[in-house]
Every structure is written in structure tokens, then in C-alpha cells.
NUROFI-841281 format. One record per residue (C-alpha): x, y, z. Coordinates in steps of 0.1 Angstrom, whole numbers, padded with zeros to 4 digits, always signed. Layout:
% NUROFI-841281
XYZ;...
//
This chain:
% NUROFI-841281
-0201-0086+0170;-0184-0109+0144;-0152-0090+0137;-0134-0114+0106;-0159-0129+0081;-0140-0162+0062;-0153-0177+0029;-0141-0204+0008;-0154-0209-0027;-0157-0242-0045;-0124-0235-0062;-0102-0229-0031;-0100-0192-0031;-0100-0178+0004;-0121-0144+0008;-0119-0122+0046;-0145-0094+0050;-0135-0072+0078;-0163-0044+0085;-0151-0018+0104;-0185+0005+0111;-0163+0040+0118;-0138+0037+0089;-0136+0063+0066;-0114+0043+0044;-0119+0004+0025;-0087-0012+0019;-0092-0045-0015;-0059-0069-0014;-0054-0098-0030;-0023-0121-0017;-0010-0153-0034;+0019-0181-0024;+0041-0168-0048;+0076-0152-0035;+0109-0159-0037;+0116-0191-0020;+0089-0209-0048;+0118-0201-0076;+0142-0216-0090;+0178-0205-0089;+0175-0197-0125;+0143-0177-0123;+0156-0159-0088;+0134-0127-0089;+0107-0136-0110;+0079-0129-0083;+0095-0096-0076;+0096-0089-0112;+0060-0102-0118;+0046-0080-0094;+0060-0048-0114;+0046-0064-0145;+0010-0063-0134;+0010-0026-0130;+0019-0026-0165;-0011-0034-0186;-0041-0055-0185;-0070-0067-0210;-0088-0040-0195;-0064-0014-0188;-0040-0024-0218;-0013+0011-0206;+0007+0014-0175;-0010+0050-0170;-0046+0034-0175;-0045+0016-0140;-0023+0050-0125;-0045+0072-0137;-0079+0055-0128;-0064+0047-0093;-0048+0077-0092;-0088+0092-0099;-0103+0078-0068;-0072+0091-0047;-0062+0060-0036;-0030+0044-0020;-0020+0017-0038;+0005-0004-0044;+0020-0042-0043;+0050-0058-0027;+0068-0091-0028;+0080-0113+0002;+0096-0142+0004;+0066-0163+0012;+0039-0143-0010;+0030-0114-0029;+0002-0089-0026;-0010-0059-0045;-0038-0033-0026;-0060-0004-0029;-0068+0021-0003;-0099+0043-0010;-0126+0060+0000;-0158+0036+0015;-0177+0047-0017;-0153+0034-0043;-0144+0002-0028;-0162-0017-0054;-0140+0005-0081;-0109-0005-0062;-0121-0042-0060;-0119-0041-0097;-0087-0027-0106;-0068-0051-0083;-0088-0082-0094;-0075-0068-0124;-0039-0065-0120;-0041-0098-0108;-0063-0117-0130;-0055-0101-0163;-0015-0090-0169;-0010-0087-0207;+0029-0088-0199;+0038-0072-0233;+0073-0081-0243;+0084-0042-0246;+0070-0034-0211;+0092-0062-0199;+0125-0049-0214;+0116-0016-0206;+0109-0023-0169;+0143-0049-0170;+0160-0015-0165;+0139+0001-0135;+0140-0034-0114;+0180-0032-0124;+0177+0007-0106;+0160-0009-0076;+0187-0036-0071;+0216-0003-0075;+0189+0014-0054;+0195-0010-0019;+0234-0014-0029;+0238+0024-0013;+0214+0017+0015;+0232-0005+0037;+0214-0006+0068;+0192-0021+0044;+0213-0040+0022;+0228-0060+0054;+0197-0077+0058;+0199-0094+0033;+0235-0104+0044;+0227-0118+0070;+0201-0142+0054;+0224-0149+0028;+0247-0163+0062;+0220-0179+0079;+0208-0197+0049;+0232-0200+0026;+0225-0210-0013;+0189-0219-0014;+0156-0199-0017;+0155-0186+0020;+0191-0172+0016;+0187-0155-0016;+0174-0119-0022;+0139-0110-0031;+0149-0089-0064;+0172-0111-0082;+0210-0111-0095;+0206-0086-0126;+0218-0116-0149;+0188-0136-0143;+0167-0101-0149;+0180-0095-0175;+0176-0128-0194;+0136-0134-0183;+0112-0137-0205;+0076-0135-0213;+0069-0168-0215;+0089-0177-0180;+0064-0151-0165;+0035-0173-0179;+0054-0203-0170;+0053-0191-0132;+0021-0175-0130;+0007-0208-0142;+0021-0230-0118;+0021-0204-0085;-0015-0178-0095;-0038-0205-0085;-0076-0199-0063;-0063-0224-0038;-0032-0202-0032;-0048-0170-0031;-0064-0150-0006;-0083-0116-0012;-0091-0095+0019;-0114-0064+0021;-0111-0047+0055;-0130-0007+0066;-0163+0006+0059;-0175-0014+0025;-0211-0027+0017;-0201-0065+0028;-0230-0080+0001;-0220-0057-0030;-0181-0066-0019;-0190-0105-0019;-0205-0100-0051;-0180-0089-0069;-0155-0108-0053;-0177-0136-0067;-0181-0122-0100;-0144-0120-0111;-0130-0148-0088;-0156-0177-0086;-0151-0189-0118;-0112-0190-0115;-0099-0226-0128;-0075-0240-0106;-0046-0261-0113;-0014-0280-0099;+0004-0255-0071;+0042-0260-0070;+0053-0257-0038;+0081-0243-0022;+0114-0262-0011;+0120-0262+0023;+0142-0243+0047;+0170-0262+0058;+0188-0256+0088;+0226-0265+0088;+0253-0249+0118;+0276-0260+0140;+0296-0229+0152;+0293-0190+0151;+0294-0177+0113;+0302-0142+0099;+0298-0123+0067;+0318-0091+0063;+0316-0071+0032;+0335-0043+0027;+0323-0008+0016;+0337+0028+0023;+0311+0042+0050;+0312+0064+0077;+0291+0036+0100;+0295-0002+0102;+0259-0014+0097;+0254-0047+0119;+0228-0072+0119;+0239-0098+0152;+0211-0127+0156;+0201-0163+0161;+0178-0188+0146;+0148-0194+0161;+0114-0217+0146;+0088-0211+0123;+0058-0191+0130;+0030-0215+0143;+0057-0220+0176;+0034-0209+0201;+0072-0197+0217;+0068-0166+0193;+0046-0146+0220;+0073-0149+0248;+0104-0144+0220;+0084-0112+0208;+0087-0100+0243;+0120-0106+0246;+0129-0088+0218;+0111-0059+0229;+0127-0060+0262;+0161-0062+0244;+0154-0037+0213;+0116-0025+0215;+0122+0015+0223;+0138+0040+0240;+0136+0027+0273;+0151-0009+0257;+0183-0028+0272;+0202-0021+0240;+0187+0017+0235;+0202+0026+0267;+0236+0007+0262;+0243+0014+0234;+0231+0049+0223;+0226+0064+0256;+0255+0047+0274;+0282+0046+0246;+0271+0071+0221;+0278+0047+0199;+0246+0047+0171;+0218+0066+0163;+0202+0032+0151;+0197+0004+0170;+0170-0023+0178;+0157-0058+0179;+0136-0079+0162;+0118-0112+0152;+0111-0123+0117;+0093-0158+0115;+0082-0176+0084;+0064-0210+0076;+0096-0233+0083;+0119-0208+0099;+0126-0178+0122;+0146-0156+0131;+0156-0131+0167;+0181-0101+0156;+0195-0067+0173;+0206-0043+0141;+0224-0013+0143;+0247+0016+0124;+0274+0018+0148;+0308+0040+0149;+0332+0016+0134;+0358+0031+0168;+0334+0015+0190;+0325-0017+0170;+0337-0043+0188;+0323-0027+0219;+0288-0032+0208;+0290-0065+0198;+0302-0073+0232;+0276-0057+0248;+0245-0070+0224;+0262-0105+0233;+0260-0102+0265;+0223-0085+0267;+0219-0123+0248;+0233-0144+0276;+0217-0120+0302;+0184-0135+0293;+0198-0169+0293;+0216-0167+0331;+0183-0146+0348;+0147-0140+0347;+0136-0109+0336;+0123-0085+0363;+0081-0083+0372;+0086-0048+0361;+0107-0052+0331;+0081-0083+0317;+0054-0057+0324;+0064-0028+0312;+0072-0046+0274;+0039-0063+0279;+0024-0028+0278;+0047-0016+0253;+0045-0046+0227;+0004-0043+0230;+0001-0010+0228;+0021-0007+0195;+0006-0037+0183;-0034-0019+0189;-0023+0014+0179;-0003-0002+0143;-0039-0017+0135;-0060+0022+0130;-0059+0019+0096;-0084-0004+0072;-0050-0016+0055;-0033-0029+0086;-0067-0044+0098;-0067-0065+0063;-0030-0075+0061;-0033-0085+0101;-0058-0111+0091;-0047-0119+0052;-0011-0126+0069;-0022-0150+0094;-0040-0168+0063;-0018-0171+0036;+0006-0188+0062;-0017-0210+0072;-0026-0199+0107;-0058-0204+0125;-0075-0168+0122;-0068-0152+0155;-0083-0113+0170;-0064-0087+0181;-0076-0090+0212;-0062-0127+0214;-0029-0117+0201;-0029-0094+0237;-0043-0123+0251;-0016-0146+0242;+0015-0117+0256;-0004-0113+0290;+0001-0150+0296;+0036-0151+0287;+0058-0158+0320;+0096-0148+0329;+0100-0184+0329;+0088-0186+0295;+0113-0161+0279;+0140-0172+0298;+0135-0206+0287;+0134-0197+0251;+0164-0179+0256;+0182-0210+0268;+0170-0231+0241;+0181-0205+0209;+0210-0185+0225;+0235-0209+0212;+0271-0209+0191;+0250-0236+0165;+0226-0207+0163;+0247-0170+0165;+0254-0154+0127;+0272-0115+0125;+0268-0099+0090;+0284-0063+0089;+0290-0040+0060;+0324-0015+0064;+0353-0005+0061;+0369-0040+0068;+0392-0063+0048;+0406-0096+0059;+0388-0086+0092;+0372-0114+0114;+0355-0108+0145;+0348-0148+0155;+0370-0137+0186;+0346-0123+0205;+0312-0138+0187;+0305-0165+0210;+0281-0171+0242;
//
């Protein structure tokens, strides 16, 4: 049985039907190549602040509680987000109104009035949002460490914005932007559970065909600039030192990515992980702590992250270093490469139960610009990776032109280059 369905009308716009005969749920998204590395330094957080604006009125639904209450009326989960390579906004609901939910997100995303006192209006909540990740900083160091790793250009800078540039956008910028960036050729819309597949092409048809296209800007891209070991520490009164310790790695379409995944699981996947057992079980130094992969069109990323005791600081850096260089100097075990095999599939399976997770896994791999791929072929691809393989990753990223520490703490005039080296 077929398990992705992938249509392309006339004027570019990609549609993915994914039945799914025992859902109780349909989940509607529409994605589009608008995040934060297509702006402009001047416009930093537009896409972010677009996104907001679409929940708040549209030709049809001219009030912010019109498109609540409605949505709020089927019971659905809904909601939108903004990356740095796109943006998406989504509907969860019941099989039976799928078409209902197909029409208020086509909505929000064909038909934004952006009213000039819903923009200054909302100025203030995306301001709160920005104050809102300044007192999370196992959150805030994130973005820390992309700032490091990238530096001043669209891959380094934060999703939301400075609150000066929020602060001075304007209604016809948001036009501006949507015009060059909302485009059928740039967009995706996925459906994904138990929908009528005809009535959903339909209407997908209906309000989409007839889109007119245009010129898409496209994004700048990544550049990748380092010679030695960099650091960013930023000082704030906390009772933990919030670390984010990682190297660059390559873009997404790397067919490396299956055998770096497994690393990272090995090094930070779970409990029974080399830095779990280290450093929480070991030193008792953090409740946090975990590794990770983050790639994008033109760039990537392997980190460990962590709130750590700031006592025993210095000792977990030494020892997430030297879990790094272990993967350089020897293979990993048969048991340990099998055991995060197991691991790093079965999460993967059990993440994709719900009709939303089933659409974003395929509406991801398209607005990047992958070749559609199953679930089943994403196991595929682990089960085939070899010790040789990771180790031979590991050699060619876990370098001193490749190693970045951003830490948020209690530290001024403090530099831990000393011991940030492999």
C-alpha cells in the first residue's frame, strides 16, 4: 500500500496526502521557505512576527477570536511555528472536520488582513516572548551558541528578532515580505490521518490552484569561517551554568547524518548514554544533560547540552571532551552500535503515532528539498550504518577548526579555552 501521495500543481505548489486507515485524528499544515535566514538584518524577525499576524484576522475571519473560536469549536490543536529555514501553521482535528480545518489554515495563510492596530498591539506580546526566553537559559544558550558558530549573518541570529527591529515593522514590510517569500513554488501543504483523500484534494485545489506565483528571494548562504576553538560566555546570576559544547558538521542531504545520528545517541541519547552515566550518574553533576544533531540545507550541527553545577564545571567539559575524542581514537563496541540502533529506531517509530508527526516527517523532508523517504527507510538507512562509519565521521568533524563552548553563569572575565581543545 502507497503510504505518501505527492502532487504538484501547475503553479508549483507541492501537496502530500498521507492516509492513515486507523487514525482517529487528520492533521492540515501548510509550510513555506520563509524563516529567518531569508531576512534581512533590518527586518531580523519578520517571519516570526508574520506568523503571529496570521492568527490575527483574515478576509474571512476579520477578529483574532473568529479563527480561536471556530478552531477552538472543532477541538482542535492548532498552532504555527517559525524556523530558521521555514514556517508552518497546523490543525489537528477530528477525521470528520478535516475539510473545516483545511479551511481555516488555507486561511491564515492565504488571507492575513494585518491590520495596523493588531500589529502594534501584538509588537508588545512578541516583545514578552523575547523577555520570556531571557529567564530560560537552558533555552536561551542555544541560541548562544549559534550566535558563536555563525556569527553576524542569518544562521547566527535569533528567530524572534532584537525588540528594536519589532518594534519599528510595519504593515507594509509584512506585505513587502510575504510578497517576495509566500509563493506556490515555496510552499508545501500536507494532510496526514484518516481524511477523505478526494474531498481533501479538492479543496486543496479549490483555494490553492489558482495561487499566482512570483519571483522567490532566496536565502543567503551559510558561511563557514574557524580556525581555532571559540567561546561565548555570558554572565547571569544562576544557580546552574547552562552549557551547550559542539562542533560543526554538514548540511542535511550528507548521507553521514545516519551514522552522526548514532553517534549522538551513543554519546547523549538516554539514560543508559556515555554522558548520562558520566555525568549525572557518575558526578552528580546535572539533572540535564544530552546530545544532539541539528542539520539544515547548508549546515549542521553535533552538540552535548547540559545545566551543570557551576563547582563541577570544568569537570564536565573535560569529560564531554573526552567522550568526543573517544569516538575519534576507537570503534564503538558491537553491543554499544546495537543497542543505539535499537534505541534511535524505536524512538524514531514510536515519535511518528500521531497524524501530526506523520505529516511534518514527510512535509520536513520536502520543504528542504529531500527525496521523500519512509519510515521504514529511515531504519533502513541506521541498520546499515557501521562502527567504521561513525568513527570515521568522528575523525573528520572532531576538530579545534570545528569545537564552539557557549555557557550562561555566573562568570566574568572567565575563559575556559584552556581546556577546550581535542
Amino acid at each position: 500500500m502507497e503510504q505518501f501521495h505527492r502532487i504538484v500543481f501547475p503553479n508549483g505548489l507541492r501537496i502530500i496526502l498521507v492516509p492513515e486507515a486507523g487514525s482517529l485524528a487528520t492533521t492540515v499544515a501548510v509550510l513555506v521557505e520563509a524563516g529567518s535566514k531569508y531576512e534581512t538584518k533590518d527586518q531580523n524577525g519578520i517571519s516570526h512576527f508574520l506568523e503571529h499576524m496570521c492568527f490575527k484576522g483574515t478576509t474571512n475571519r476579520p477578529r483574532p477570536i473568529d479563527i480561536a473560536s471556530e478552531l477552538d469549536g472543532l477541538g482542535a490543536d492548532y498552532n504555527a511555528f517559525t524556523s530558521q529555514e521555514y514556517t508552518s501553521y497546523y490543525a489537528k482535528v477530528k477525521n470528520e472536520d478535516a475539510e473545516r480545518a483545511l479551511d481555516v489554515v488555507a486561511d491564515l495563510y492565504l488571507n492575513p488582513t494585518f491590520a495596523s492596530e493588531e500589529i502594534e498591539r501584538e509588537k508588545g506580546v512578541i516583545i514578552e516572548e523575547i523577555n520570556m526566553y531571557e529567564d530560560r537559559p537552558e533555552r536561551r544558550v542555544g541560541e548562544y551558541f549559534m550566535e558563536l558558530v555563525y556569527g553576524d549573518q542569518p544562521a547566527g541570529w535569533s528567530i524572534l528578532g532584537p525588540k528594536e527591529v519589532i518594534q519599528k515593522i510595519t504593515r507594509d514590510d509584512f506585505l513587502a515580505y510575504r510578497g517576495r517569500h509566500y509563493l506556490p513554488q515555496a510552499t508545501v501543504v500536507v494532510v496526514a490521518g484518516g481524511f477523505d483523500a478526494q474531498k481533501i484534494e479538492e479543496g486543496i485545489r479549490a483555494r490553492f490552484g489558482g495561487l499566482a506565483g512570483g519571483e522567490k528571494h532566496d536565502k543567503q548562504m551559510v558561511e563557514e569561517a574557524q580556525e581555532v576553538p571559540r567561546e561565548l560566555v555570558k554572565f547571569k546570576e544562576s544557580d546552574q551554568t547552562h552549557v551547550v559544547l559542539g562542533f560543526r558538521a554538514f548540511p542535511v542531504r550528507d548521507e553521514r547524518r545516519y551514522a552522526l545520528e548514532l553517534l549522538a545517541d551513543i554519546l547523549g541519547g538516554g539514560m543508559g548514554s556515555r554522558l548520562f552515566q558520566r555525568v549525572r550518574e557518575e558526578l552528580g553533576a546535572a539533572y540535564y544533560v544530552r546530545a544532539s544533531t541539528d542539520f539544515f540545507s547548508d549546515h549542521g550541527l553535533i552538540e552535548m547540552s547540559a545545566g551543570v553545577t557551576h563547582k563541577k564545571l570544568r569537570d564536565v567539559l573535560a569529560v564531554a571532551l573526552e567522550e568526543f575524542r573517544r569516538f575519534v581514537t576507537e570503534p564503538v563496541s558491537v553491543a554499544d552500535l546495537d543497542r543505539a540502533k535499537r534505541h534511535l529506531a524505536g524512538q524514531f517509530v514510536l515519535s511518528l503515532e500521531t497524524s501530526d508527526a506523520q505529516g511534518y516527517f514527510y512535509g520536513g523532508q520536502e520543504i528542504l528539498g529531500l527525496p521523500l523517504i519512509t519510515p521504514e527507510a529511515y531504519v533502513e538507512r541506521l541498520r546499515m550504518v557501521t562502527a567504521e562509519d561513525i568513527q570515521s565521521v568522528a575523525q573528520g568533524l572532531f576538530t579545534n577548526n570545528h569545537l564552539n563552548l557557549a555557557l550562561i553563569g555566573p562568570y566574568k572575565e572567565t575563559s575556559f579555552l584552556d581546556i577546550v581543545k581535542v
